[in-house]
N, C-alpha and C positions, 0 to 999 in steps of 0.2 A: 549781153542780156537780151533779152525777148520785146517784140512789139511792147507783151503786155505790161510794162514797167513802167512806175510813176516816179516822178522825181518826189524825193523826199519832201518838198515843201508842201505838194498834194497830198502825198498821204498824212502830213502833220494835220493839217484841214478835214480832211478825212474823219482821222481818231478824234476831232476833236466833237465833229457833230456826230458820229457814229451814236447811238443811245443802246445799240447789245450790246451786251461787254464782253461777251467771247468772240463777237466782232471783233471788238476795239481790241483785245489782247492778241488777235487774228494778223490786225493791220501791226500795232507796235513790234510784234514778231517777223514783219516782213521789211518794216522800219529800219529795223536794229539792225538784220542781214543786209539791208542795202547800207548799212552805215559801215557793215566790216568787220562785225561782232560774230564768233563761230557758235555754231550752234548751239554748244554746250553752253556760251554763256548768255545766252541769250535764255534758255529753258532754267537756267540758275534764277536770270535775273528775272526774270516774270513768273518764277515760281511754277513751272506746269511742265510735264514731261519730255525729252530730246525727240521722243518718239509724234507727241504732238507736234513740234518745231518742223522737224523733217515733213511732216506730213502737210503743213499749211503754209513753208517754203514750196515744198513741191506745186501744190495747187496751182500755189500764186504764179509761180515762173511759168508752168504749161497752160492755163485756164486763166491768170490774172484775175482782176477783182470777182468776176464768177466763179472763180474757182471755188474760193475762199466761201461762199456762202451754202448757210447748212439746205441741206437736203432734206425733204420733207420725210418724215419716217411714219409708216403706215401703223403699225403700233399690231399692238391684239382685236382680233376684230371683236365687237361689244355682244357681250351675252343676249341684252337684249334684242330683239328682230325691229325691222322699219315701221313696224304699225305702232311695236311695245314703244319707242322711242316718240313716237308721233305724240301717244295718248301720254307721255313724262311729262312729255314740254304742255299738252295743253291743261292738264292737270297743274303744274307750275305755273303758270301764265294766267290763270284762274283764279288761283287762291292766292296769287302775289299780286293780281290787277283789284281783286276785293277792296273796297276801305273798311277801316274799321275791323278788319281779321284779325289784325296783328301781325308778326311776320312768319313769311316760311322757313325752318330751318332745314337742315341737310338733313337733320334726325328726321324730322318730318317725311320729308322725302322718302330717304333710305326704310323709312316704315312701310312705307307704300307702296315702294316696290317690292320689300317681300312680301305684301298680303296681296296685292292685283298680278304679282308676276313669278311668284315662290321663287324668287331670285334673292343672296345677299351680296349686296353691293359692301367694304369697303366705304367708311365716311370720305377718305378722301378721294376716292374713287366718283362718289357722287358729286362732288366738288368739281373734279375735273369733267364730268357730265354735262354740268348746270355750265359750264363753262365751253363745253364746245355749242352748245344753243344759244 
């Protein structure tokens, strides 16, 4: 086995504070291989494909616990431009710092962006918006 190999009682400690859960099904999956368990019953027993198995064994044995963690995914880049986005958030930040306004909803929102920016946004699309601000 490789440098990067935990003993089992580490990685039990591990999964146990772990709080991702495709973490945590990450580690129990490298658990179970180091327990002797073949692939197949290991992708049985945690319900998730041989092809993931293989592929979060692999990680783990060449890269160890860095292997294993996700990679940051760049995604679609957003319709809107860096000023369109500047002027969301302080339009948000405006009528959510108010008292007495009431609250902002995503409808709110997603309104407003199609009248200031003739863009449709997807509600949950806005959501995840409001969410990376």
């Amino acid at each position: 086995m490789d440098s990067f190999c935990h003993d089992n009682k580490t990685l039990a400690k591990l999964i146990r504070k772990e709080k991702n859960a495709r973490m945590k099904l990450k580690l129990l999956a490298v658990l179970h291989f180091q327990d002797g368990k073949s692939r197949y019953q290991i992708a049985d027993f945690l319900k998730v494909s041989r092809t993931s198995v293989n592929r979060w064994i692999s990680l783990y044995l060449s890269s160890g616990l860095e292997g294993l963690k996700d990679k940051p995914h760049c995604g679609r880049p957003s319709i809107l431009s860096h000023d369109q986005l500047l002027q969301l958030k302080r339009y948000i930040d405006n009528k959510s710092n108010r008292e007495g306004n009431g609250k902002l909803t995503g409808g709110d929102i997603q309104l407003y962006m199609e009248k200031q920016f003739g863009v449709k946004y997807e509600i949950s699309s806005v959501y995840k918006l409001i969410d990376r601000f």
